[in-house]
C-alpha positions in Angstrom: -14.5 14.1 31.5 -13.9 11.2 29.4 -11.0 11.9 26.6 -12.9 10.7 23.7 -15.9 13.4 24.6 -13.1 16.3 25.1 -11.7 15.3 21.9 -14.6 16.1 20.6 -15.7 19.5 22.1 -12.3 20.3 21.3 -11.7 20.2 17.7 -15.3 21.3 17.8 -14.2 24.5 18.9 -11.1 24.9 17.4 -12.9 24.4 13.9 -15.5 26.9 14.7 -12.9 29.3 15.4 -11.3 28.3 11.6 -12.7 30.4 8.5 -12.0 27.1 6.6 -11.6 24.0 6.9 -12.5 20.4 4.8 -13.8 18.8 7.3 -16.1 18.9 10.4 -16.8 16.5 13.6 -20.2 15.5 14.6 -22.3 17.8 17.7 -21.2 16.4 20.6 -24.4 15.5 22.4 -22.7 13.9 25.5 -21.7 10.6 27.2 -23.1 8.0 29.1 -22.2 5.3 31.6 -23.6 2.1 32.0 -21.7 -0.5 34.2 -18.4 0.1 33.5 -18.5 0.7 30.1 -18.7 4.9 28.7 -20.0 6.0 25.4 -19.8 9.2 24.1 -22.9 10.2 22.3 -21.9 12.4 19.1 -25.0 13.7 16.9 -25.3 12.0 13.3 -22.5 12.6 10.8 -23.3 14.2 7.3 -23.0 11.9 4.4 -22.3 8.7 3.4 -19.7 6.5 5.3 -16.5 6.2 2.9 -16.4 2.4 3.6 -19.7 1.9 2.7 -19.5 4.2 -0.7 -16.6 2.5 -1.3 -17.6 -1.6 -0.8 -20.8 -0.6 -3.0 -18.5 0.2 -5.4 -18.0 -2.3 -8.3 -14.5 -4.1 -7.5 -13.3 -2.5 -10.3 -14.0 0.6 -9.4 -12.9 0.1 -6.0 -8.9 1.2 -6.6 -9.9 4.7 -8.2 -12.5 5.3 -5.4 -9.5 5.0 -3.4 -7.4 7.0 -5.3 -9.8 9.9 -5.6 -10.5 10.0 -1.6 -7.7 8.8 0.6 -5.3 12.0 -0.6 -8.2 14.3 1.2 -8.4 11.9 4.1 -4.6 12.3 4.7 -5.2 15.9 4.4 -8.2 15.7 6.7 -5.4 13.8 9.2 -2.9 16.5 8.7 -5.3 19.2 9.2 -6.4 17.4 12.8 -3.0 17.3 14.1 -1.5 21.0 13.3 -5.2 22.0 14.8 -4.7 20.4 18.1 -0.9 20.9 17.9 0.3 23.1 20.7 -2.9 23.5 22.8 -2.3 22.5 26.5 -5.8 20.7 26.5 -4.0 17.9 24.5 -2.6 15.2 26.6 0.8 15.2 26.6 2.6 12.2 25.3 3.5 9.3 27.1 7.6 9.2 26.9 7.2 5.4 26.7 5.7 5.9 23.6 8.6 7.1 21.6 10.5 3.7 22.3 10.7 0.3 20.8 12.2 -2.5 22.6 15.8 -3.4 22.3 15.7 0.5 20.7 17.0 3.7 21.8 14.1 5.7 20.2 12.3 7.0 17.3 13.2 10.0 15.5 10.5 12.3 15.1 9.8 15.2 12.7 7.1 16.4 16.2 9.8 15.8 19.0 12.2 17.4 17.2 10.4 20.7 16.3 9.4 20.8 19.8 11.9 19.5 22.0 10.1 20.1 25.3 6.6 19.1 25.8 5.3 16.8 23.5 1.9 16.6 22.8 -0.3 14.5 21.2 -4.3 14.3 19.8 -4.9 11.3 17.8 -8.0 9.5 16.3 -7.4 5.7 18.2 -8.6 4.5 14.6 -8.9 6.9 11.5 -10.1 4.1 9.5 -13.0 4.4 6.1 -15.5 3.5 9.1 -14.8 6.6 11.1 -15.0 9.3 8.2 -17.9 10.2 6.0 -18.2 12.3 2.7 -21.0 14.5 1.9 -21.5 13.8 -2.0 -22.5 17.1 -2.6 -20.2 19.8 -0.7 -17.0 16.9 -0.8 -16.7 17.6 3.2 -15.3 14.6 5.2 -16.8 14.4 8.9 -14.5 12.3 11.1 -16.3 10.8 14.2 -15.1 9.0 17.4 -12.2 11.0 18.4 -11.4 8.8 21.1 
Protein backbone atom coordinates (compact mmCIF):
# COMPACT_ATOMS: atom_id res chain seq x y z
CA UNK A 1 0.00 0.00 0.00
CA UNK A 2 1.37 3.29 -0.83
CA UNK A 3 2.52 5.39 2.39
CA UNK A 4 0.73 8.46 1.55
CA UNK A 5 -2.76 6.36 1.42
CA UNK A 6 -1.80 4.52 4.92
CA UNK A 7 -1.07 7.81 6.24
CA UNK A 8 -4.27 8.52 5.62
CA UNK A 9 -6.39 5.60 6.84
CA UNK A 10 -4.30 5.93 9.76
CA UNK A 11 -4.81 9.10 11.38
CA UNK A 12 -8.25 8.49 10.06
CA UNK A 13 -8.67 5.97 12.49
CA UNK A 14 -6.81 7.11 15.22
CA UNK A 15 -9.01 10.34 15.21
CA UNK A 16 -12.07 8.40 15.13
CA UNK A 17 -11.04 6.70 18.05
CA UNK A 18 -10.37 10.47 19.79
CA UNK A 19 -13.47 12.12 21.70
CA UNK A 20 -11.70 15.49 20.48
CA UNK A 21 -9.75 16.68 18.37
CA UNK A 22 -9.27 20.31 16.11
CA UNK A 23 -8.81 18.89 13.27
CA UNK A 24 -9.86 16.10 10.78
CA UNK A 25 -8.31 14.47 7.40
CA UNK A 26 -10.27 14.02 4.33
CA UNK A 27 -12.23 10.14 3.56
CA UNK A 28 -9.79 8.27 2.04
CA UNK A 29 -11.42 7.12 -1.15
CA UNK A 30 -8.31 5.23 -2.49
CA UNK A 31 -5.37 5.37 -4.94
CA UNK A 32 -4.63 5.00 -8.40
CA UNK A 33 -1.83 4.10 -10.77
CA UNK A 34 -1.21 5.29 -13.99
CA UNK A 35 2.29 4.64 -15.68
CA UNK A 36 4.48 5.00 -13.00
CA UNK A 37 3.11 7.71 -11.34
CA UNK A 38 0.48 6.87 -7.91
CA UNK A 39 -2.18 9.15 -6.56
CA UNK A 40 -4.01 8.79 -3.66
CA UNK A 41 -7.50 9.85 -4.04
CA UNK A 42 -8.77 11.59 -0.62
CA UNK A 43 -12.53 12.79 -0.65
CA UNK A 44 -13.06 16.80 -0.65
CA UNK A 45 -11.81 18.75 2.38
CA UNK A 46 -14.26 20.99 4.48
CA UNK A 47 -13.71 24.66 4.16
CA UNK A 48 -11.79 27.13 2.58
CA UNK A 49 -8.07 26.51 1.81
CA UNK A 50 -5.94 28.80 4.34
CA UNK A 51 -3.74 30.02 1.48
CA UNK A 52 -6.42 31.02 -0.45
CA UNK A 53 -8.41 32.91 2.66
CA UNK A 54 -5.36 34.24 3.35
CA UNK A 55 -4.01 35.82 -0.36
CA UNK A 56 -7.75 37.23 -0.65
CA UNK A 57 -6.93 38.95 2.20
CA UNK A 58 -6.15 42.69 1.83
CA UNK A 59 -2.18 42.95 2.27
CA UNK A 60 -2.77 44.62 5.22
CA UNK A 61 -4.65 42.29 6.69
CA UNK A 62 -2.52 39.58 5.64
CA UNK A 63 0.02 39.59 8.93
CA UNK A 64 -3.07 39.27 11.54
CA UNK A 65 -4.65 36.49 9.35
CA UNK A 66 -1.50 34.96 10.08
CA UNK A 67 -1.31 35.66 13.43
CA UNK A 68 -4.78 34.47 14.24
CA UNK A 69 -4.32 30.89 12.34
CA UNK A 70 -0.80 29.68 12.28
CA UNK A 71 -0.75 29.19 16.46
CA UNK A 72 -3.71 26.40 15.65
CA UNK A 73 -1.86 25.10 12.68
CA UNK A 74 1.17 24.41 14.97
CA UNK A 75 -1.22 22.87 17.36
CA UNK A 76 -2.90 20.94 14.47
CA UNK A 77 1.08 19.75 13.84
CA UNK A 78 1.57 18.90 17.37
CA UNK A 79 -1.53 17.06 17.69
CA UNK A 80 -0.51 14.83 14.36
CA UNK A 81 2.66 13.71 15.77
CA UNK A 82 1.86 12.70 19.60
CA UNK A 83 -1.27 10.82 17.62
CA UNK A 84 0.89 8.75 15.46
CA UNK A 85 3.69 8.71 18.07
CA UNK A 86 4.38 5.20 19.28
CA UNK A 87 2.19 3.17 16.89
CA UNK A 88 4.26 0.37 15.04
CA UNK A 89 2.32 1.27 11.77
CA UNK A 90 4.60 4.31 11.57
CA UNK A 91 7.73 3.88 9.65
CA UNK A 92 10.46 3.91 11.58
CA UNK A 93 13.07 6.52 11.02
CA UNK A 94 15.82 6.32 8.82
CA UNK A 95 19.09 6.67 11.16
CA UNK A 96 20.64 8.66 8.36
CA UNK A 97 18.24 11.05 8.98
CA UNK A 98 19.43 12.34 12.30
CA UNK A 99 22.89 13.32 10.69
CA UNK A 100 24.38 16.37 9.00
CA UNK A 101 27.50 16.14 7.21
CA UNK A 102 30.75 16.85 8.73
CA UNK A 103 28.28 16.37 12.08
CA UNK A 104 28.07 13.83 14.67
CA UNK A 105 24.17 14.29 15.09
CA UNK A 106 21.29 16.10 16.11
CA UNK A 107 19.95 16.25 19.43
CA UNK A 108 16.51 15.47 19.65
CA UNK A 109 13.73 16.12 22.25
CA UNK A 110 11.96 12.47 20.18
CA UNK A 111 15.28 10.31 20.27
CA UNK A 112 15.88 11.12 23.47
CA UNK A 113 12.50 10.36 25.15
CA UNK A 114 12.63 7.16 23.27
CA UNK A 115 16.03 5.96 22.94
CA UNK A 116 15.21 2.73 21.05
CA UNK A 117 12.98 2.74 18.08
CA UNK A 118 12.42 5.91 16.55
CA UNK A 119 9.55 6.53 14.71
CA UNK A 120 8.32 8.94 12.61
CA UNK A 121 4.82 10.27 10.70
CA UNK A 122 5.27 13.41 8.99
CA UNK A 123 3.16 15.56 6.42
CA UNK A 124 6.17 15.80 3.40
CA UNK A 125 4.74 19.49 3.20
CA UNK A 126 2.37 20.98 5.93
CA UNK A 127 2.20 24.07 4.04
CA UNK A 128 -1.27 26.95 3.86
CA UNK A 129 -1.99 24.72 0.59
CA UNK A 130 -2.33 21.44 2.45
CA UNK A 131 -4.79 22.69 5.40
CA UNK A 132 -8.19 24.11 5.27
CA UNK A 133 -10.49 25.97 7.84
CA UNK A 134 -14.08 25.56 8.15
CA UNK A 135 -15.26 29.35 8.80
CA UNK A 136 -17.95 28.25 10.80
CA UNK A 137 -16.88 25.28 13.33
CA UNK A 138 -12.84 26.76 13.19
CA UNK A 139 -11.76 23.02 12.32
CA UNK A 140 -8.55 22.75 10.22
CA UNK A 141 -8.56 19.61 7.72
CA UNK A 142 -5.03 18.66 6.70
CA UNK A 143 -4.82 16.72 3.34
CA UNK A 144 -1.99 14.85 1.54
CA UNK A 145 -0.39 13.03 4.24
CA UNK A 146 2.14 11.70 2.08
Amino acid sequence: MLPELRNLRLASSCLTSRSKTTFCVPESIGFVGIGSCAYVIEGAAKGEQLSRTLFLAPKRQRFQCLQKDLPHCVEVALQIAELMHGNPEVDEIDPTWWQMAGHEGLPSDLRQADPGRATGFQHGDFTIENVFLDLTTKKMTVIDLG
